[in-house]
N, C-alpha and C positions, 0 to 999 in steps of 0.2 A: 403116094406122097407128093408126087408133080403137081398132082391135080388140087392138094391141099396147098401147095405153097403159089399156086396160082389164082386160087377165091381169093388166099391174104392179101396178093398185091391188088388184087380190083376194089377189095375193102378197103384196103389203105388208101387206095385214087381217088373214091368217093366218100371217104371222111369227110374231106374238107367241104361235102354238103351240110354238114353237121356242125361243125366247128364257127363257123360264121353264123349261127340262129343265134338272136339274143334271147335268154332263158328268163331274165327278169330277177324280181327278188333278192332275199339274201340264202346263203347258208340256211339248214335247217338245224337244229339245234335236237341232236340225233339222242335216242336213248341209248342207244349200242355204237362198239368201236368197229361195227361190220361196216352201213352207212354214216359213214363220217365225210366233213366236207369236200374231202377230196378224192371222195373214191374213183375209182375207173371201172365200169360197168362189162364185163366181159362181150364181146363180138365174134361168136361164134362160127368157125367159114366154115365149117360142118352141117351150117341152121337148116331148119328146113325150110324155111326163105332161100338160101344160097342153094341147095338141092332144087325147088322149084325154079331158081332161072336158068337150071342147064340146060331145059326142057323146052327153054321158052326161046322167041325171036322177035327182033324189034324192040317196039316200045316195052313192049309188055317185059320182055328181058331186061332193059334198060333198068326199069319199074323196080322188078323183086332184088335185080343187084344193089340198085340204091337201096331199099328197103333192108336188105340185109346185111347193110354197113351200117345200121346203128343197132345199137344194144337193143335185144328184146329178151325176153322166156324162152326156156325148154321146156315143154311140155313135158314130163311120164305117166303111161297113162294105163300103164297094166306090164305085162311080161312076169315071168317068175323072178322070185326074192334072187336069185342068181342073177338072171337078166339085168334088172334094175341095177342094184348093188355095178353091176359092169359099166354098164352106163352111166351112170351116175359118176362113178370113177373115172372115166373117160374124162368127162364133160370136166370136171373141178379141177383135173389134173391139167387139162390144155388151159385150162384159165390162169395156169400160172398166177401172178399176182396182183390181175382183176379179180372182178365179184362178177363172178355168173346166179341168174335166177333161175330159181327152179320151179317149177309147177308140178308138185304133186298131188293125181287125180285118177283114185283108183279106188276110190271109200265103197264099200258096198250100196246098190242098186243106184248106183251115181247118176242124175240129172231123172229119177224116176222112168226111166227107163224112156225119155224121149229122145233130144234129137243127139247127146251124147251118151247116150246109156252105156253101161258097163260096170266097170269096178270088178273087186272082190271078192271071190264066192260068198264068202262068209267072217265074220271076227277075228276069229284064226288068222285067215289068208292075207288078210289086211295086216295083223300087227306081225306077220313074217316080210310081207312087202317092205313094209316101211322102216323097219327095222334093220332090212338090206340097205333101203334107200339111204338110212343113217350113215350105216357102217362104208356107203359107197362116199359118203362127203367126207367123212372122219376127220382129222384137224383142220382141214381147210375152211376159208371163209367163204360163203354161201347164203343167198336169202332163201330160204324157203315160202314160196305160197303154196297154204294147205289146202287143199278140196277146196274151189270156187265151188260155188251152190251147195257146200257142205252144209251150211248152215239156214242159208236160203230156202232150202228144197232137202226138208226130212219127213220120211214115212211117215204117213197116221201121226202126225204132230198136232197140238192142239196150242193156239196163240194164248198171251198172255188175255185176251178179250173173249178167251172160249170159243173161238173159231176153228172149227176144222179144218185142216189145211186139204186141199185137192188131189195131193198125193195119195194114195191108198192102196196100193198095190195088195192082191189076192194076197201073193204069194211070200207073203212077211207077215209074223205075226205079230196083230194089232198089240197086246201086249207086253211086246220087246223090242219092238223098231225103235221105238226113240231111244229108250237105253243105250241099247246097240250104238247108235249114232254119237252117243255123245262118249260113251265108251270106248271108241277106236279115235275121234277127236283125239279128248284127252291123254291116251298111250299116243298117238304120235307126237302130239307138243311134247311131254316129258323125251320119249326118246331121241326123236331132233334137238333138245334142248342140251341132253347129255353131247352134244358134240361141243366142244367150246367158240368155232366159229361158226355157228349156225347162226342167223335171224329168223324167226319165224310167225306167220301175220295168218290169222285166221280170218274166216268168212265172214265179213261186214254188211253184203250186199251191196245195195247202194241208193240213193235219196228216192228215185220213184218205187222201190219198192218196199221193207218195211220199214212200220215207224222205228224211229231212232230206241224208242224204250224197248222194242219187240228184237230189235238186233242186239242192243244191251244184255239182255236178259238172256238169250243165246249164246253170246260170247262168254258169258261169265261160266255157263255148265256147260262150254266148251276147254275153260281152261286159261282164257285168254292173258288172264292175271298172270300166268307162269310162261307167257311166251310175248314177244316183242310187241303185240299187238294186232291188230287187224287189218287187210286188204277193202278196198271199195271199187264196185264200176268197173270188176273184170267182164271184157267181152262188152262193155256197154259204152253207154257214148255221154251219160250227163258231162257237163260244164262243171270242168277243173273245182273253179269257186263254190260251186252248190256241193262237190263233192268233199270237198274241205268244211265246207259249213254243217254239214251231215257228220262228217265225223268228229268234228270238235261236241255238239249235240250228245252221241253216242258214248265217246269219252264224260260228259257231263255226266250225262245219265248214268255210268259206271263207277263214278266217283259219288254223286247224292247215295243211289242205295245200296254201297259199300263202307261209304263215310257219315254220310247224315242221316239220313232216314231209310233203315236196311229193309232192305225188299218193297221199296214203296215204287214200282213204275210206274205207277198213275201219276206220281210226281213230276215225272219227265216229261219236258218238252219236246212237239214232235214235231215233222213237216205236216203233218195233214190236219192240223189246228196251232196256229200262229196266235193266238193271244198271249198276252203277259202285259205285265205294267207298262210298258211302254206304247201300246194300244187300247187301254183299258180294257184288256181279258178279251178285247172282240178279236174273236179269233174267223180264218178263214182257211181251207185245205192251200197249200202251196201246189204250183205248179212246174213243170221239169220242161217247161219250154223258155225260157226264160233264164236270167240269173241272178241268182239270189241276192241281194244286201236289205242292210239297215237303214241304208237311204233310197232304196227303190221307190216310187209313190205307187206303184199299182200292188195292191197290197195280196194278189199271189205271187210275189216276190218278195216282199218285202219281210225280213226275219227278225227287225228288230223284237217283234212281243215275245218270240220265244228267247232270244239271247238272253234280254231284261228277264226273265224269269230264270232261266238258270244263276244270270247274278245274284236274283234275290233268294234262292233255294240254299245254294253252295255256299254263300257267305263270305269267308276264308279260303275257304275248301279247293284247290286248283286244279282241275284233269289234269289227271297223267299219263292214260292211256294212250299209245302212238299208232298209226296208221300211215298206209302206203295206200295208194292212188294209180291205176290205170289211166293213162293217159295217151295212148296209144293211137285211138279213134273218136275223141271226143274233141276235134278243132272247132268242128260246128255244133257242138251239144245235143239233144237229142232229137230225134224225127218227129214231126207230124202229121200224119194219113191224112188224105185227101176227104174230108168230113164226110160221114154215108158212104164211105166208095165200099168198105170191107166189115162182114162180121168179126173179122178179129185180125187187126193188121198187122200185128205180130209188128210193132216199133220198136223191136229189141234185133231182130231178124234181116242183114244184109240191108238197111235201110239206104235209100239212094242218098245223093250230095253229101256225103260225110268227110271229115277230112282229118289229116292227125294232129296231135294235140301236142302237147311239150313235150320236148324229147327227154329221156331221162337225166332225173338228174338229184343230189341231192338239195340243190337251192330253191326251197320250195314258200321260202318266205313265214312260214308257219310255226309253231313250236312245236306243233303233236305231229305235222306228218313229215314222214321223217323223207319221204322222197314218190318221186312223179316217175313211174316204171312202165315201161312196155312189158304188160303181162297176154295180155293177147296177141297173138302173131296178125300187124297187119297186114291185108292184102288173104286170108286166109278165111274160107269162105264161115258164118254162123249155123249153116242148114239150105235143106229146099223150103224155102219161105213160099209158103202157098196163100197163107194170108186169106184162112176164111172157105176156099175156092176149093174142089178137089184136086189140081195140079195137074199136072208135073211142072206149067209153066207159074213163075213169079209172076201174078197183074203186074205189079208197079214195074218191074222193069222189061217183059216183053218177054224174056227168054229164064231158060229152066237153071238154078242155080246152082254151083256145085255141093256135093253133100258137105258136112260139117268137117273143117280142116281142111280140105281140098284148094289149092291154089284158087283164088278169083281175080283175073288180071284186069278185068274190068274194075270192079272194087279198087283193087291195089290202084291204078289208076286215076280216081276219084279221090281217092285220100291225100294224095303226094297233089290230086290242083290245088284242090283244097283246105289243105293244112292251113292251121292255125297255133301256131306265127308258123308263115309264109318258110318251105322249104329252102333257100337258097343255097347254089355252088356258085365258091369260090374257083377261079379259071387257076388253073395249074400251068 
């Protein structure tokens, strides 16, 4: 109990690094009474940020305390339906009357058994999980994030363009994975929903990876229509703006072949072909180094032909679907490898010079998303990024990196020079 009441005052100390960032923008214009303008984001002195600086000395401590004085995620990420259900009860209960988030990430054969494999044995064991996981938030107000790469990364899936997705694990049968998948989806939106303060945002992805119609058309036979909306750019680093333009797209797309032309995702506008009336249909792939607008000139950025074509599609018709946004690690947008250095540079993986991005918040300036979240713990390592090489050492940065979740003080480091807008403390 000492040792609790003593993270609170060092959180309280280092607020005021927090408090003096300007966030920009206005209010978001929320679909639920969970994020509404004035929420308070719960601060966890339990986090596993505040656990990792007990550990630590110096900067590096400095580092994870500052980090662990602003709102981020709790990860869950297995335990039995008791476990969780406990946990879970813990966490909502100390949040008193902040909004703590949650990460639930335990859906069977989770991340295809890479560099976070795990989850659920089985269908069962999943809707017993979560089920607890429900019953551990019960009245209280909570955002739920559902399975990151839930939707991203499903067994033996096949795209809406007949692509076979990479996944393919022996030991799932090809004729039941995806069911399965979308099967335990949908039981957990319905059961988190039956709480009355839940929010809850399914797996979006995010702009460099699929088209906006191919995450559309996942969301929808995930359920998404019955739950708050969708998540984007967990764990990833694209630019704030390109992530909001991605999902207002996706929202689009959800609305045309729901509202006007049912089942037509060929209709839908995407990032990797940018025509529409307002370029005369010459369309070009968008790219994620860069940030997107309508008035970019170099036109892998530039998004006016696909907006102009949702206007011309929709008519009347107005997205309604809402999304939340990672913003965690994304001050500097995403990485570029050094051209030819690596067969596969893994630009998603502990990438160097990154920095943190908007602290949460709901003033997100936007109508659909409803707020800018630390859903990734920064400063907490992606994996051993071998990037191509057989390892154990990361080329790009010389030494070996900690496995996935594992504190990286180096990383946490990098984020806090680098943020974007500029970290600042206010002197007490």
């Amino acid at each position: 109990m000492a040792a609790h009441r003593r993270s609170s005052r060092i959180l309280a100390a280092l607020a005021a690094c927090v408090l003096v960032v300007g966030l920009g923008g206005t209010s978001a214009w929320a679909a639920n009474d969970v994020l509404h303008p004035g929420v308070r984001f719960y601060v966890d002195p339990a986090s596993s940020t505040a656990q990792a600086a007990r550990s630590l000395h110096g900067q590096a401590k400095r580092d994870a305390r500052l980090l662990a004085s602003i709102p981020s995620a709790t990860w869950f990420t297995g335990g039995t339906p008791a476990q969780v259900k406990k946990d879970v009860r813990s966490l909502v209960t100390r949040a008193g009357r902040q909004v703590p988030v949650l990460v639930a990430y335990d859906v069977p054969f989770r991340d295809c058994a890479l560099y976070s494999a795990g989850g659920a044995a089985d269908v069962a064991a999943y809707k017993a999980w979560i089920d607890a996981f429900a019953a551990g938030i019960g009245s209280r107000k909570a955002v739920v994030v559902l399975e990151p790469d839930g939707l991203g990364v499903i067994p033996w899936y096949t795209t809406l363009d007949g692509v076979a997705e990479s996944c393919r694990p022996a030991s799932l049968d090809p004729a039941t994975a995806v069911a399965q998948r979308f099967e335990v989806l949908n039981y957990a939106v319905d059961a988190l929903k039956a709480r009355p303060g839940t929010v809850v945002y399914l797996d979006g992805t995010g702009p460099s990876w699929l088209p906006a119609s191919e995450s559309a058309d996942r969301l929808i036979k995930a359920g998404v229509q019955r739950a708050d909306g969708f998540f984007l750019n967990v764990s990833n680093y694209e630019h704030t703006q390109n992530d909001v333009q991605y999902g207002t797209w996706i929202s689009s797309c959800i609305a045309y072949v729901t509202q006007v032309s049912p089942g037509d995702f060929a209709g839908c506008g995407h990032q990797y072909w940018s025509g529409g009336p307002a370029n005369d249909w010459t369309g070009v792939s968008l790219r994620n180094t860069g940030v997107w607008s309508d008035t970019a000139t170099d036109p892998t950025l530039n998004t006016a032909g696909i907006n102009s074509r949702y206007d011309l599609v929709l008519g009347g018709v107005r997205p309604s679907t809402h999304f939340v946004v990672d913003t965690s690690r994304n001050g500097q947008g995403a990485w570029t490898a050094p051209a030819g250095r690596y067969t596969d540079a893994e630009t998603w993986c502990n990438p160097p010079g990154r920095g943190l991005g908007v602290r949460p918040t709901t003033r997100t300036g936007s109508e659909l998303a409803d707020a800018y979240l630390w859903i990734k713990v920064p400063g907490e390592s992606d994996g051993e990024c071998f990037r191509g090489t057989g390892g154990p050492i990361d080329p790009e940065r010389g030494s070996a990196d900690p496995a996935a979740g594992h504190w990286f003080a180096a990383q946490a480091r990098e984020l806090i020079s680098l943020a974007d807008p500029v970290l600042r403390c206010r002197r007490q």
